[in-house]
Structure formats: C-alpha cells, structure tokens
C-alpha positions in Angstrom: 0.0 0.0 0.0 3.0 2.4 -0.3 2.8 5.2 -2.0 -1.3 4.6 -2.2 -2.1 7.5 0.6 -4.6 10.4 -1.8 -4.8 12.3 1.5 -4.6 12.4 5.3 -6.2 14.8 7.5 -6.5 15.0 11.9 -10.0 15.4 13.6 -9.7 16.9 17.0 -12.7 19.0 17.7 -13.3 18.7 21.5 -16.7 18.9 20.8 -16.5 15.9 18.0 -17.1 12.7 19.9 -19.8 12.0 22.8 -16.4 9.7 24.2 -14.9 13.3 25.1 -12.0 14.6 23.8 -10.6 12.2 20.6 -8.2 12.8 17.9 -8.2 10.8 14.8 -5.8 10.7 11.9 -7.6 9.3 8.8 -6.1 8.7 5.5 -7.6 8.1 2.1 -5.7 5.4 0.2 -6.2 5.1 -4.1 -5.5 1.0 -4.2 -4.1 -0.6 -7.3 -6.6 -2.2 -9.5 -7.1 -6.0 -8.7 -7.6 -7.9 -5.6 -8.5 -6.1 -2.5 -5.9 -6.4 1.0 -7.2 -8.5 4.0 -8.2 -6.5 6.6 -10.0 -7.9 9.6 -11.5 -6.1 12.9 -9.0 -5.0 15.8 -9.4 -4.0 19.3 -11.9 -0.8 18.1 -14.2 -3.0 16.0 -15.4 -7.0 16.0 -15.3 -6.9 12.1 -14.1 -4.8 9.0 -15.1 -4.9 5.3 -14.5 -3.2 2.0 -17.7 -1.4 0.7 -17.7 0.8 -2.5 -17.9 4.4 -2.5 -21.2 3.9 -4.4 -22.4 2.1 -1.0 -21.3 4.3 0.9 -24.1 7.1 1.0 -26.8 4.3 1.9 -24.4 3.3 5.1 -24.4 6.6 6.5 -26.1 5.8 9.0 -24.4 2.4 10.4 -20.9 4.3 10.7 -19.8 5.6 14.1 -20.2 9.3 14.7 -18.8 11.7 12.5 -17.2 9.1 10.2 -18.7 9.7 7.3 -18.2 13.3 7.2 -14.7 12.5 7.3 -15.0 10.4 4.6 -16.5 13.0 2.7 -13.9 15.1 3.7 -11.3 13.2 3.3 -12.9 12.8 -0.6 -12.8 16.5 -0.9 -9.3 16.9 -0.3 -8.1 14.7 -2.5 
C-alpha cells in the first residue's frame, strides 16, 4: 500500500465525539486495480469490510459518529 495515501487529515474537535476529547488521523488510500488487501476487525471494532464508494451514502447511518463526514472530507481533499 505504499505510495497509495490520496490524503490524510487530523480530527480533534473537543466537541466531535460524545467519548470526550478524541483525535483521529484518517487517510484516504487510491488502491491498485485488482484484488483487495485483508483487513479484519482490531481491538476498536469485532469486524471490517471493504464497501464501494457507491455504498457508501446508503451506510451513513451504520458508521460511528462523525465518520462519514470524514470520509466526505477526506474525498474532498483529494
């Protein structure tokens, strides 16, 4: 995945996350065509998957917090 990052960006808004303060660094990553990498739930999350951006608008709703806006934002940036 070197060399893949489109754009990265830190979310710190005291205000952001109803856990208190939490920073996040996000990054947007433009993957080679062809089969996806693994990825697999960690200590944050029992499971992970790959959806499409096309998906992604209908899944607003299932992602924690602000999440998708900094999807979107991370989208706009790059």
């Amino acid at each position: 995945m070197r060399g893949s990052i489109r754009a990265r960006a830190r979310y710190d808004d005291p205000l952001r996350s109803l856990r208190g303060r939490t920073i996040t660094d996000a990054f947007l990553f433009e993957l080679r065509p062809g089969p996806l990498p693994r990825i697999k739930g960690g200590s944050d999350a029992r499971r992970a998957q790959w959806v499409s951006l096309a998906e992604l608008r209908s899944l607003e709703s299932l992602l924690f917090e602000d999440h998708y806006h900094i999807i979107q934002d991370l989208l706009g940036k790059a």
